[in-house]
VOBA-1610 file (N, C-alpha, C; in pm, whole numbers, padded with zeros to 5 digits, always signed):
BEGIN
Unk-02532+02478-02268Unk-02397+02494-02318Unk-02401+02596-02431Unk-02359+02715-02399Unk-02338+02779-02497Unk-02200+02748-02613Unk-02219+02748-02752Unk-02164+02734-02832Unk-02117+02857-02918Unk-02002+02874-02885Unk-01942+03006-03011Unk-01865+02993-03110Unk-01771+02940-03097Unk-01653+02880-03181Unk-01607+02713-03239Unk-01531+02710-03336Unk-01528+02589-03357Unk-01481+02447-03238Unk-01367+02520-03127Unk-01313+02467-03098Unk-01491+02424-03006Unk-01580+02528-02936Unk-01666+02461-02859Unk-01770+02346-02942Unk-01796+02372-03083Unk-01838+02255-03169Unk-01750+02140-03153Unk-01644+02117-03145Unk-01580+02003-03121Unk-01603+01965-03015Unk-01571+02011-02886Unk-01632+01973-02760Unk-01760+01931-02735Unk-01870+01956-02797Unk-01999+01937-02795Unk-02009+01829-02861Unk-01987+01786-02967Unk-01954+01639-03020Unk-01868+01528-02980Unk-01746+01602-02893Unk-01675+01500-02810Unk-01756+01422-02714Unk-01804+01535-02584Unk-01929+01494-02489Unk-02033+01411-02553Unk-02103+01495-02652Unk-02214+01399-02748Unk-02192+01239-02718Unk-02057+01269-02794Unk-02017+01099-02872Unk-01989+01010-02759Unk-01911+01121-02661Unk-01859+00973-02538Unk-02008+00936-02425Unk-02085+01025-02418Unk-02235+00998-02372Unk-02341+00918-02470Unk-02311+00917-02528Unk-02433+00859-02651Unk-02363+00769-02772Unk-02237+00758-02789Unk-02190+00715-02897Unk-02233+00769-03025Unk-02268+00689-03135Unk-02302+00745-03277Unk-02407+00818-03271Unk-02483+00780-03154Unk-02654+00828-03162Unk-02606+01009-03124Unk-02502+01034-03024Unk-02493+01109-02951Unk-02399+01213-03100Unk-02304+01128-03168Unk-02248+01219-03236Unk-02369+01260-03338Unk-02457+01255-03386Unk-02604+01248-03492Unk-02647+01366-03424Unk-02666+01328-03300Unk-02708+01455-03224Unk-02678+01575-03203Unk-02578+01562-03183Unk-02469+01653-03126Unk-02416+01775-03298Unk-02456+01652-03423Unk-02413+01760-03501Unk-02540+01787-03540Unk-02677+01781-03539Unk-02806+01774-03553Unk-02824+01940-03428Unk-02746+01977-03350Unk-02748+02051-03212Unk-02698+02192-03349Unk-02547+02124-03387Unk-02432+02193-03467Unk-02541+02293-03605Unk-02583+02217-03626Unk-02624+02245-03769Unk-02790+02333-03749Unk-02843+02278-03654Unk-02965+02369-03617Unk-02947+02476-03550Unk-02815+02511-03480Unk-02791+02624-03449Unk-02704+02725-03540Unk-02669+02690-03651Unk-02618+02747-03765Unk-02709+02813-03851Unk-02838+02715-03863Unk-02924+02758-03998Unk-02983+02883-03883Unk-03057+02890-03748Unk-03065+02938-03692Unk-03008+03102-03645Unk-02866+03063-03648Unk-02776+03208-03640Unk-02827+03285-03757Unk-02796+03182-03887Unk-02784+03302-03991Unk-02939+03322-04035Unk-03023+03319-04005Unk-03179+03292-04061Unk-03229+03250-04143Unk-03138+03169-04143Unk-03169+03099-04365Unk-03351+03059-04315Unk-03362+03005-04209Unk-03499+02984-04228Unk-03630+03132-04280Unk-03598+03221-04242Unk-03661+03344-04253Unk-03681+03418-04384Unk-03493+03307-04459Unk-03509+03346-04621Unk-03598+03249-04669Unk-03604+03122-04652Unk-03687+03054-04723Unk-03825+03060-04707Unk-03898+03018-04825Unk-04021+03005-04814Unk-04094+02873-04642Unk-04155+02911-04636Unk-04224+02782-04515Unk-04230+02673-04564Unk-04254+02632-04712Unk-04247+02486-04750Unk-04125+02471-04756Unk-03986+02529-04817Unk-03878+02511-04845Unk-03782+02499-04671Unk-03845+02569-04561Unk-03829+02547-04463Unk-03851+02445-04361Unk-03997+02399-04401Unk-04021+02312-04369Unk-03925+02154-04417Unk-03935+02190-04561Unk-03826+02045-04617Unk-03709+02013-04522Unk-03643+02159-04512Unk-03521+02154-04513Unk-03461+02105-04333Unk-03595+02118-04280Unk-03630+02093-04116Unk-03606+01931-04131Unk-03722+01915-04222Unk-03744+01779-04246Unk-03626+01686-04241Unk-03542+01699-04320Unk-03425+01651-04401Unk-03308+01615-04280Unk-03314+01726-04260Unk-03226+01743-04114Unk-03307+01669-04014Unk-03356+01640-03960Unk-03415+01551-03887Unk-03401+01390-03895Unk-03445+01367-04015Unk-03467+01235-04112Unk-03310+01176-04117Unk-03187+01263-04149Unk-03056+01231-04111Unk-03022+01208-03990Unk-03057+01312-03855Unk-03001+01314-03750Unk-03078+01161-03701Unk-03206+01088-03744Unk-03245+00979-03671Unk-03177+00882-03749Unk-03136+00898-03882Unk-03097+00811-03964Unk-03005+00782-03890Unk-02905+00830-03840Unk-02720+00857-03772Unk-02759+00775-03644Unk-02871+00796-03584Unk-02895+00751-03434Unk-02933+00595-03433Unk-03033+00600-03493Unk-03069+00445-03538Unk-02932+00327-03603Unk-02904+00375-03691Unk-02727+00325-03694Unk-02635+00313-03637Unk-02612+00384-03567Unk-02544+00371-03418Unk-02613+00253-03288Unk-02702+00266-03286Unk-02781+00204-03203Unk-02781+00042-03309Unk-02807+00028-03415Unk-02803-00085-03454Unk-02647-00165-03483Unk-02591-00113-03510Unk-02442-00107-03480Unk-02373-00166-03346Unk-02430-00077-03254Unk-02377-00141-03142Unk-02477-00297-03073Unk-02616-00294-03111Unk-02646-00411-03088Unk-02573-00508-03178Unk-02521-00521-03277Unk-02464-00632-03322Unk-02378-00648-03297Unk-02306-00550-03291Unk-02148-00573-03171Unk-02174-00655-03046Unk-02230-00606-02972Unk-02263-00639-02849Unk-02309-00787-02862Unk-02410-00858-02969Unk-02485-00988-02997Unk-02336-01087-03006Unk-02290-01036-03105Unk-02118-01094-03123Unk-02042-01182-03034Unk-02011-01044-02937Unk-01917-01086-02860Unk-01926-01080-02732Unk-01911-01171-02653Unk-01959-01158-02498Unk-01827-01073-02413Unk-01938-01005-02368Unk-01794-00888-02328Unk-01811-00928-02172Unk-01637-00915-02123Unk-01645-00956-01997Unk-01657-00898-01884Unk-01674-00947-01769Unk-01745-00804-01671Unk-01585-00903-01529Unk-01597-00771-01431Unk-01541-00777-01371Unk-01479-00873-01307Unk-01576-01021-01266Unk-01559-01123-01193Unk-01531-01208-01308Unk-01500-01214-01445Unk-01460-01273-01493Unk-01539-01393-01579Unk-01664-01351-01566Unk-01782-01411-01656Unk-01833-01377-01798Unk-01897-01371-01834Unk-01971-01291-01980Unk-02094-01285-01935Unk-02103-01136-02025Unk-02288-01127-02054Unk-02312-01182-02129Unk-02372-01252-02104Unk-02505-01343-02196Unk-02613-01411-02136Unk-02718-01459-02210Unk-02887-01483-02152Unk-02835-01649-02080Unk-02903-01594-01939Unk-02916-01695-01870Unk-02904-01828-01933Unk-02957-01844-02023Unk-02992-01976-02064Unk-02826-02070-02167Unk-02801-01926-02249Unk-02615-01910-02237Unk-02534-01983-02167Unk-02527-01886-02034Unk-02447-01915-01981Unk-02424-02058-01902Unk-02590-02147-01859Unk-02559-02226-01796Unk-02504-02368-01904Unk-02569-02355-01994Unk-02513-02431-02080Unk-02359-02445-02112Unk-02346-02323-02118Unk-02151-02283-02151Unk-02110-02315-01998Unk-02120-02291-01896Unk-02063-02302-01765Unk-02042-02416-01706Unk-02152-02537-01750Unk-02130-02657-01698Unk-02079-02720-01713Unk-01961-02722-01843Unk-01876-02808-01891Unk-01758-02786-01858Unk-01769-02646-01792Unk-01628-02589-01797Unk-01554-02573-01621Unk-01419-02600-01647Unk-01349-02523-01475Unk-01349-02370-01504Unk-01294-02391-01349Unk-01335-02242-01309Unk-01199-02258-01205Unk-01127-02149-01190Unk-01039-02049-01134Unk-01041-01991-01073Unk-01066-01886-00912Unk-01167-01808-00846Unk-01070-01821-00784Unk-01047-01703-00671Unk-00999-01690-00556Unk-00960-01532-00512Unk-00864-01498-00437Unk-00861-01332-00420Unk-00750-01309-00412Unk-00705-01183-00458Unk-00549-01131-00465Unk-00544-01051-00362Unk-00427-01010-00301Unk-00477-00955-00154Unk-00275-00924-00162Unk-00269-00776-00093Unk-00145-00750-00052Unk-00081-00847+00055Unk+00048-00865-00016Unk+00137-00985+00068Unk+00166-00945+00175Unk+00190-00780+00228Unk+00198-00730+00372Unk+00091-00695+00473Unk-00042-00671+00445Unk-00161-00613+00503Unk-00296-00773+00464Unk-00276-00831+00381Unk-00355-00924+00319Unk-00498-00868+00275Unk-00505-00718+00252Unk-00592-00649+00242Unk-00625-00701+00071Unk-00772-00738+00021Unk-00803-00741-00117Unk-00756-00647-00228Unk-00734-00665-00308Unk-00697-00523-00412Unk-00790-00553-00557Unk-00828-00448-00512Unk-00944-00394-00658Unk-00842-00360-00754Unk-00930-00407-00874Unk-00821-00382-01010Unk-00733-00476-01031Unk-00698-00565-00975Unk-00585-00631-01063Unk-00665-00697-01162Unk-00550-00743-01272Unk-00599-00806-01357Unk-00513-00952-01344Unk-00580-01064-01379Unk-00543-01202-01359Unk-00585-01274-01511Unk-00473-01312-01537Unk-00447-01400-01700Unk-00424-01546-01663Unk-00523-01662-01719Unk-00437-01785-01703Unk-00389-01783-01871Unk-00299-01844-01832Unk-00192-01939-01955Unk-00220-01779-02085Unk-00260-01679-02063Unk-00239-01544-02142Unk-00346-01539-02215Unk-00463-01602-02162Unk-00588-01619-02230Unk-00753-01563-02156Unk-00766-01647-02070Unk-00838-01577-01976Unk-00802-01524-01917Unk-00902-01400-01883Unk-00862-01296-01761Unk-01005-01255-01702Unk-00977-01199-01608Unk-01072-01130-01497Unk-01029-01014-01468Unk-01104-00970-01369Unk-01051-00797-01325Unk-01129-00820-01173Unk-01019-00812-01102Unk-01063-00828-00926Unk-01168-00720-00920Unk-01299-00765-00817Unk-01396-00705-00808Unk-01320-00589-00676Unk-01405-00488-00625Unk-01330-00434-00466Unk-01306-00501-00342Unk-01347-00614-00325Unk-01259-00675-00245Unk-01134-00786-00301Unk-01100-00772-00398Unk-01000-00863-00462Unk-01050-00960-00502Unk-01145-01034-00518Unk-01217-01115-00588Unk-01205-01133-00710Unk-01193-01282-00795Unk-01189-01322-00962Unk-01255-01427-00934Unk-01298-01435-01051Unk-01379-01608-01088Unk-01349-01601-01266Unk-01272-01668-01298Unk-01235-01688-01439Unk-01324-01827-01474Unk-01393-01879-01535Unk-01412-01965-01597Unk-01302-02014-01737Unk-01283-02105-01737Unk-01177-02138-01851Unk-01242-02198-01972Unk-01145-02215-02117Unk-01174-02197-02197Unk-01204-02358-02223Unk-01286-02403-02360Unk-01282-02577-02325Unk-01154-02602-02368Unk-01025-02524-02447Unk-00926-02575-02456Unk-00868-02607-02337Unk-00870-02592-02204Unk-00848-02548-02093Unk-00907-02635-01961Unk-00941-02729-02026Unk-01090-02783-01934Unk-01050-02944-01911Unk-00929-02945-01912Unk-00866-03096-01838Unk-00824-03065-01674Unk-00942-03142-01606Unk-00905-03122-01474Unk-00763-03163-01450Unk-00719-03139-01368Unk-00522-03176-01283Unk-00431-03073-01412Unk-00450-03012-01514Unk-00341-02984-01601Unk-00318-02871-01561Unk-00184-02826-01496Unk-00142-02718-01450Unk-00152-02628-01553Unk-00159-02448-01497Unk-00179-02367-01606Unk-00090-02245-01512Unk-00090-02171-01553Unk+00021-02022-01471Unk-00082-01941-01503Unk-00114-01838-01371Unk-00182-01761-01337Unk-00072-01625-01373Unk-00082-01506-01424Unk-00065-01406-01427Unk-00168-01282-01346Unk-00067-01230-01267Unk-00130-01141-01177Unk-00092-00960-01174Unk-00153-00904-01234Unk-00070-00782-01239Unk-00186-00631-01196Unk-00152-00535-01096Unk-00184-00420-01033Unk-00106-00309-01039Unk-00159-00217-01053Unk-00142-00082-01039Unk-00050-00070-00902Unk+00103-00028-00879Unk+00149-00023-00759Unk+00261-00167-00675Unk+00206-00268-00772Unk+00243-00402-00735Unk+00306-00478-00856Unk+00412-00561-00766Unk+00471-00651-00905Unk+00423-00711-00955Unk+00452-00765-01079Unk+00389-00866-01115Unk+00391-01003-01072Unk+00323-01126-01060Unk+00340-01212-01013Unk+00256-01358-01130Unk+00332-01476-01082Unk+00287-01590-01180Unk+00283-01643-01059Unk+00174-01754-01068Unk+00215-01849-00998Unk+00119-01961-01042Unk+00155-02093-01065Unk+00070-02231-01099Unk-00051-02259-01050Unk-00131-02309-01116Unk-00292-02339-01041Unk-00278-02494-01093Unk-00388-02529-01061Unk-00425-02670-01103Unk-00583-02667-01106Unk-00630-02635-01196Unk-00818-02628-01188Unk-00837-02755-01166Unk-00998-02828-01128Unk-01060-02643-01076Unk-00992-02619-00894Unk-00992-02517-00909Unk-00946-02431-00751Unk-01066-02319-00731Unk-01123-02281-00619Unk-01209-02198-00601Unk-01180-02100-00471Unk-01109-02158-00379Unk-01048-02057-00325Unk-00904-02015-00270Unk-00829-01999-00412Unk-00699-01954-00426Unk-00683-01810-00361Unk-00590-01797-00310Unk-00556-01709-00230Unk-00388-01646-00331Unk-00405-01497-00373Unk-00283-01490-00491Unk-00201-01327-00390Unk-00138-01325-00376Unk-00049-01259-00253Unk+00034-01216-00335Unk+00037-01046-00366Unk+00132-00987-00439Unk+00189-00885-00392Unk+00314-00840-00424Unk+00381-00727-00360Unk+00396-00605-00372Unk+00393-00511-00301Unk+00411-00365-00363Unk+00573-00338-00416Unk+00595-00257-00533Unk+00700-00209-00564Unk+00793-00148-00475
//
């Protein structure tokens, strides 16, 4: 990637950052700044020890920036269990079975009300709390919350796609293979 102008320094840190995050923006201006001292030859004015420092320094920041980023996002990530498509969390095996066994579960497939074809992407809310994100064949598995975890207590499913209305309709956990039939606009 050649770099000439400011506007392509911004771009190079945009890419950086959305490929690498913090580590990537560290980098990316670590790219910025070594090709600056570079253009103008400041290295050629300085002495080799004063060059050397100044290598140094710049370096010692750009890992400083990366390592922070990187530690940053592991504690984010330790936090909060982020949810994946079928409507589970990441977390260590040992996590999840513990958290899973106490709890209902919600599951079934959303599927066009005219073709009964699955639809990838919808998103499914019970009671505006849990959600999932249909896998490509229309597939969810929500596990519910322990507020949530009285078998027979009806709850309203929210169903909403790209292209399609929205739709509610009542569950009664646990249910595992609900069938949720929505319409195109």
């Amino acid at each position: 990637m050649v770099v000439r102008t400011q506007r392509d320094y911004r771009t190079v840190l945009l890419v950086m950052g959305k490929i690498a995050g913090l580590a990537g923006l560290g980098l990316g201006t670590a790219i910025i700044v070594f090709r600056t001292l570079l253009q103008r030859a400041l290295f050629s004015r300085l002495s080799p020890t004063h060059s050397y420092r100044l290598f140094v320094i710049v370096a010692v920041l750009t890992w400083s920036i990366a390592i922070a980023g990187i530690g940053a996002w592991a504690v984010l990530a330790r936090r909060q269990p982020q949810p994946t498509p079928s409507g589970g969390d990441i977390r260590s095996p040992k996590e999840t079975t513990s958290y899973h066994a106490t709890q209902l579960m919600v599951a079934g497939t959303v599927v066009d009300s005219t073709s009964n074809a699955g639809i990838s992407g919808a998103v499914i809310f019970v009671n505006n709390e849990n959600y999932a994100i249909t896998e490509p064949t229309g597939n969810f598995r929500i596990v519910l919350r322990p507020e949530h975890s009285v078998a027979g207590e009806r709850l309203v499913l929210n169903v909403t796609a790209p292209g399609f209305l929205p739709t509610n309709q009542w569950v009664t956990p646990p249910c595992e293979d609900l069938i949720v039939a929505i319409r195109k606009h």
